[in-house]
N, C-alpha and C positions, 0 to 999 in steps of 0.2 A: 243360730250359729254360736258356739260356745265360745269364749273368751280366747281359750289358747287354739282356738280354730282360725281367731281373726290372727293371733299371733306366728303362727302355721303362713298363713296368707302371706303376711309381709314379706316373710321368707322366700317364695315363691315369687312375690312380685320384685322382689327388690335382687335376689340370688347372694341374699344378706344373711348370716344369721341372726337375730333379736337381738344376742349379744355384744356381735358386730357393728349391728345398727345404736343400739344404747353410748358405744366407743366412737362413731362418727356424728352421733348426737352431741355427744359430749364435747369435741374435737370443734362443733358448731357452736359451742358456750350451753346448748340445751341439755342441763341438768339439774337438779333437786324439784325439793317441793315446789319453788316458783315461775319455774319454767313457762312460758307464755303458751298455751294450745297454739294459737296463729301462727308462730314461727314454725312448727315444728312438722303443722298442717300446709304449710305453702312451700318447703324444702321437701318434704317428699313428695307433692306433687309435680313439683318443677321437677325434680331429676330422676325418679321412679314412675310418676302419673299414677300414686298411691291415692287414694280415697280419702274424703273426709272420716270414717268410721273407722278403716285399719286404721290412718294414722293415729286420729284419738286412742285408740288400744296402746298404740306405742306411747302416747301422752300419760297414759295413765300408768304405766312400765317407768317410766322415766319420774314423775313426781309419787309415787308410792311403794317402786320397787315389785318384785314379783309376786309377793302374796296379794290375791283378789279375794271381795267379801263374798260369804261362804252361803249366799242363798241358793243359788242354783247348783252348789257341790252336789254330786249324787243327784240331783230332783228327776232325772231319767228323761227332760224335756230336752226340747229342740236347745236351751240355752244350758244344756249338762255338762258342766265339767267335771273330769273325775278327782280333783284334791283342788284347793285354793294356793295354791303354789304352779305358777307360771312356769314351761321349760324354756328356757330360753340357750337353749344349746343347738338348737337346730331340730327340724326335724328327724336327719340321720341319729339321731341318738334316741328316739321314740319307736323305740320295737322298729327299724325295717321300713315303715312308712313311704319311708322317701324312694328305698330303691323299688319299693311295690308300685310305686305312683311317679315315678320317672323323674329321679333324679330331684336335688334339692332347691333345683329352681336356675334361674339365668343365671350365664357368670360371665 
């Protein structure tokens, strides 16, 4: 699963956009580099029933911002993402996806 696949995901589970979710983070005190994983991992499971894995994604969104390290840019494997820049606008703004795939998630 590729990074902004897991980011995809959230969106889906939560009927959040990443950037939406980054603003109720933040609204929670969970922002910058030292942001604690465990807060950020037991708030989205309490109120989404998010995973420990998506929410680390959003952990590492939140203390690194949206560029990801560029190993698997391109590698064409199961963990391929296509550039090290994170979308975090939502699915709706990635080519159609969402209304190919029903919709941008719960709301």
């Amino acid at each position: 699963m590729s990074f902004q696949a897991y980011i995809d995901a959230l969106e889906i589970k939560t009927g959040m956009t990443p950037r939406a979710l980054l603003a109720a983070a933040a609204a929670r005190g969970f922002e910058g580099p030292q942001v604690k994983a465990a807060g950020v991992i037991e708030w989205l499971r309490e109120d989404y029933g998010v995973g420990r894995g998506h929410a680390m994604a959003l952990v590492h969104v939140i203390k690194n911002g949206a560029k990801i390290p560029g190993k698997h840019v391109g590698s064409g494997g199961v963990h391929s993402d296509p550039t090290d820049t994170l979308n975090l606008d939502g699915r709706a703004s990635l080519d159609g996806r969402a209304d190919a795939e029903g919709g941008a998630g719960k709301r």
